[in-house]
N, C-alpha and C positions, 0 to 999 in steps of 0.2 A: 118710032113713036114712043115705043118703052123707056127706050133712052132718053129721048128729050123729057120727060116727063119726071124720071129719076133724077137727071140733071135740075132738073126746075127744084126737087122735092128737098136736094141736098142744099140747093143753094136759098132757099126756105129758111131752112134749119140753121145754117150759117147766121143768116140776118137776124133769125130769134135772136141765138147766141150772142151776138153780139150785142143787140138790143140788150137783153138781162145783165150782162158783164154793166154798160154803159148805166144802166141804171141804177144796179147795184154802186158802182161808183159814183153816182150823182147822189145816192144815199149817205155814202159814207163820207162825203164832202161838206151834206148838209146837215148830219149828225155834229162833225167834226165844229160846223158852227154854231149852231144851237148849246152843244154841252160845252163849246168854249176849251180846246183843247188848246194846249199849249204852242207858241211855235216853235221851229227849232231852233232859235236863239234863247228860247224863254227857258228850253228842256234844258239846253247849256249849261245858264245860270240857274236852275235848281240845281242839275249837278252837283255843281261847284259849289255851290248853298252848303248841300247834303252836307260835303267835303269836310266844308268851315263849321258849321255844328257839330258835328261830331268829333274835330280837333277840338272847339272849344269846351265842350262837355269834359273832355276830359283835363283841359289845362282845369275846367271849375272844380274838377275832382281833387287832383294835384293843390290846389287852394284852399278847398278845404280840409284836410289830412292837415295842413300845417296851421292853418289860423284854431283850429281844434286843439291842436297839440300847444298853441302858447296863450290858450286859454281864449280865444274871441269867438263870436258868435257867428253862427255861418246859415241862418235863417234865411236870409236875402239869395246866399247863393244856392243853397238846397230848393229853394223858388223857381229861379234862373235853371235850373240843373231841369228839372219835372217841365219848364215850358218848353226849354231847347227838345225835349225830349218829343212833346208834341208836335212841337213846329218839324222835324226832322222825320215824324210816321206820313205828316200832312204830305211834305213833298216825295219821301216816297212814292205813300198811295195814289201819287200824279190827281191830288185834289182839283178838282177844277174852279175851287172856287180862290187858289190861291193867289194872293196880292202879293206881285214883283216888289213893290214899292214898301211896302211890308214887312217882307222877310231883309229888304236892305238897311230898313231902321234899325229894327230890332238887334240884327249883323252887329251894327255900328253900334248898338244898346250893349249887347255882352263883352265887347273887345272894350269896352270904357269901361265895363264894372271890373275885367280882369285887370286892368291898368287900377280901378281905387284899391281892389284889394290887395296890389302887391307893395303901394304906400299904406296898407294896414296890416300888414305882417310885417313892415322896415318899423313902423311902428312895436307892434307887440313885441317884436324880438328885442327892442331896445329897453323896454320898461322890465320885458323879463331880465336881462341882464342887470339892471338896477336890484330889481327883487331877490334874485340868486345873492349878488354882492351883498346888499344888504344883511339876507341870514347866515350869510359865513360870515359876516362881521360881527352880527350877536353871537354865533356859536364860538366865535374865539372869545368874546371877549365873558362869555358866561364859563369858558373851559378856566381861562387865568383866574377868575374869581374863585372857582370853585378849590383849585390848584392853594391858592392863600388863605382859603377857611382852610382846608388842611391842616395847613403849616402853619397856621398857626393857633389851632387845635393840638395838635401834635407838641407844640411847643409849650402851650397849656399845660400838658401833661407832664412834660420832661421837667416842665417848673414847679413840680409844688413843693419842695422844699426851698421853694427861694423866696425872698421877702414879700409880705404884702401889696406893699404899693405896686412891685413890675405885675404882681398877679394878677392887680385889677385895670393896669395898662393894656394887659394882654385880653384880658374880658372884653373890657371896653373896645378894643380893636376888632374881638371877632363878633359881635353885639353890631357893627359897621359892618362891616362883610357879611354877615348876615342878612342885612337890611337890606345892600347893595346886591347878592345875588338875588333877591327876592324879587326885589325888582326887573332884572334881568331876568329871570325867570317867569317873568311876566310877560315881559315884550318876546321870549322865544314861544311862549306858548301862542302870542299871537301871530308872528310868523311860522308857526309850526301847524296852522289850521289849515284844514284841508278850502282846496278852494276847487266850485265847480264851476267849470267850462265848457262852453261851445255849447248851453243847454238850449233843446230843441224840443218842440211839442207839437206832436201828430196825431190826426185824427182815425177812428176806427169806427168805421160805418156799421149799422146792422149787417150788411152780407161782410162784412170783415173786411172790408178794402180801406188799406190806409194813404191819407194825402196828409199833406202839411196844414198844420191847421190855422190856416189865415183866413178870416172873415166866412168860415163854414155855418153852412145852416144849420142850428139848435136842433131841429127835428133826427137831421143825418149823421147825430153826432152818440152812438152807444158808448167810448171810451176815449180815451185818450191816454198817448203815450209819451214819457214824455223821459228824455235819456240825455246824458251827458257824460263826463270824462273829469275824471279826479286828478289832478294837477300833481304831475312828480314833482317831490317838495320830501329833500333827504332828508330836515327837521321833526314831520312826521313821523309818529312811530305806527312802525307795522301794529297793525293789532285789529279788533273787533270795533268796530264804528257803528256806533245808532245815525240813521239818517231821516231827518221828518221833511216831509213833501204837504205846504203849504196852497191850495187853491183858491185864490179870494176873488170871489164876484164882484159885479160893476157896483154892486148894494154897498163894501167894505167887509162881507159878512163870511167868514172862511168855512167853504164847504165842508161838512163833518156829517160821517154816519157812526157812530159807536157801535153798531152789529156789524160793520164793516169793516171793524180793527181801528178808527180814528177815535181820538183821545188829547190829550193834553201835554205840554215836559215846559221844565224851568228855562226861560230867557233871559239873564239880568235880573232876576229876582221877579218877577211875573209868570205868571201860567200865561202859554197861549196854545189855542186849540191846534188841532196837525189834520190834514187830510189822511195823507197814509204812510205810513212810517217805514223800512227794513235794515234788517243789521247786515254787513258787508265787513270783510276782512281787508282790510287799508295795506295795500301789496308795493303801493310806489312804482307802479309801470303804468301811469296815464291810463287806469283801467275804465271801464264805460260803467255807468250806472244806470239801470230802465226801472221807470215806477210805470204801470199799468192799471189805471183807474176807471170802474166803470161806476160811476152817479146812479144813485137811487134814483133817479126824476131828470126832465131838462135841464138845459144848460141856458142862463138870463141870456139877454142881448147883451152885446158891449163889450169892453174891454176885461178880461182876466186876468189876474195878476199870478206868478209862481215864485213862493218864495224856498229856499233850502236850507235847513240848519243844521248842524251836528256839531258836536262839544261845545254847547253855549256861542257858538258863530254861525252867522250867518254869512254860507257860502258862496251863493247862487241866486241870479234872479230870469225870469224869464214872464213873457207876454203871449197871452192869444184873443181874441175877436172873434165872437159867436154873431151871427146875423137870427 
């Protein structure tokens, strides 16, 4: 009787058992529907998603390191770079709420912009190759110039006991040469201005976190940063550079605090006001440049302009969009 009774009690327990297993798995079935879990075609292709974003983040890297270095703007893809970057935690984190259909646009959205960018560096590399040409043909042709005021300075000299008239042929000759280095001397100073490139402007929120600053709200916005790369250009002389950093509101009105270091410098014969100005030693290695400006007050809606000057040229332009 013991026994049957035991037997009964075991096989009790079994049927529990199995009851809870079975339920438990009826749980996890209809969990698995409710929070919409992926199938396992769908895990596949995030995989392989993962794969392809994280190759393509990096070719965007690789694209920009070079359209930087021949001077073009890489805003669009520093964009591209920070969303792949999200899109890529999403499927990590096995989002549930991610869209297959989605992530295949998009795919298809960065593999077209690596393809515009690399007919925009076949570009830039060709107009740099013009520009290069360009000032080694002024620098020869201001070296020959300079080479026959010489010589014929030199020859001024060795003539002054010779008659009048050659003396004032020789005047008159270098009074030309004169005129004509001057000139040339003009056009190398304007290829010899520094030019900046690849300029970018980011945002610096009160807790300090920086994002690209496209269409950011005025409230969120304590600073901005805003950094570029100085164009190797062997014309250039190494030496101490003034650089003014221009901010002009959607108004036309260029933001200025005078307790905040901002002030005025010559343009073409005009004063115009500067946001924030710093001196830099001009090294000719495509060195980067950061201005760090934080505004007394908000920042309007609308578009903002960034202008760069130094040595009476204007080097640099760049945009940003406050909401």
């Amino acid at each position: 009787m013991e026994s049957n009774q035991s037997s009964h009690s075991k096989f009790s327990w079994i049927i529990a058992l199995l009851a809870i297993v079975f339920f438990a798995l009826y749980l996890a079935e209809r969990m698995d529907i409710q929070l919409g879990f992926l199938t396992s075609a769908e895990k596949k292709f995030v995989s392989s998603a993962e794969d392809q974003l994280d190759s393509i983040s990096q070719q965007l890297r690789i694209r920009m390191v070079e359209i930087k270095k021949l001077g073009g703007k890489v805003n669009e893809l520093e964009d591209a770079r920070l969303q792949i970057e999200n899109d890529r935690k999403k499927l990590h984190e096995g989002d549930a709420e991610v869209d297959i259909e989605e992530i295949k646009k998009k795919l298809a959205y960065y593999v077209k912009l690596l393809g515009l960018k690399d007919q925009e560096i076949k570009k830039l590399k060709k107009e740099n190759v013009v520009l290069i040409a360009r000032n080694d043909s002024l620098s020869r042709e201001v070296k020959l110039i300079q080479e026959g005021l010489t010589n014929i300075q030199k020859a001024m000299k060795d003539s002054s006991s010779l008659f009048g008239v050659k003396e004032k042929a020789l005047s008159e000759r270098s009074r030309f040469l004169e005129a004509k280095n001057q000139e040339l001397s003009e056009k190398v100073s304007v290829a010899a201005a520094m030019h900046a490139e690849g300029v970018n402007i980011y945002a610096i929120s009160t807790r300090g976190r920086e994002a690209g600053l496209n269409n950011q709200k005025a409230k969120k916005i304590e600073k901005i940063r805003v950094i570029f790369h100085l164009q190797e250009n062997s014309l250039t002389a190494k030496e101490l550079k003034t650089i003014y950093l221009r901010i002009i509101e959607p108004t036309g009105l260029v933001i200025s605090d005078y307790a905040s270091g901002s002030g005025t410098f010559v343009f073409k014969g005009r004063e115009l006001p500067f946001t924030a100005k710093q001196r830099i030693f001009y090294e000719n290695n495509h060195q980067s440049v950061e201005f760090i400006y934080a505004r007394n007050g908000a920042y309007k809606e609308g578009r903002h302009e960034i202008e760069i000057y130094s040595e009476g040229f204007l080097i640099g332009l760049g945009t940003f969009d406050v909401r």
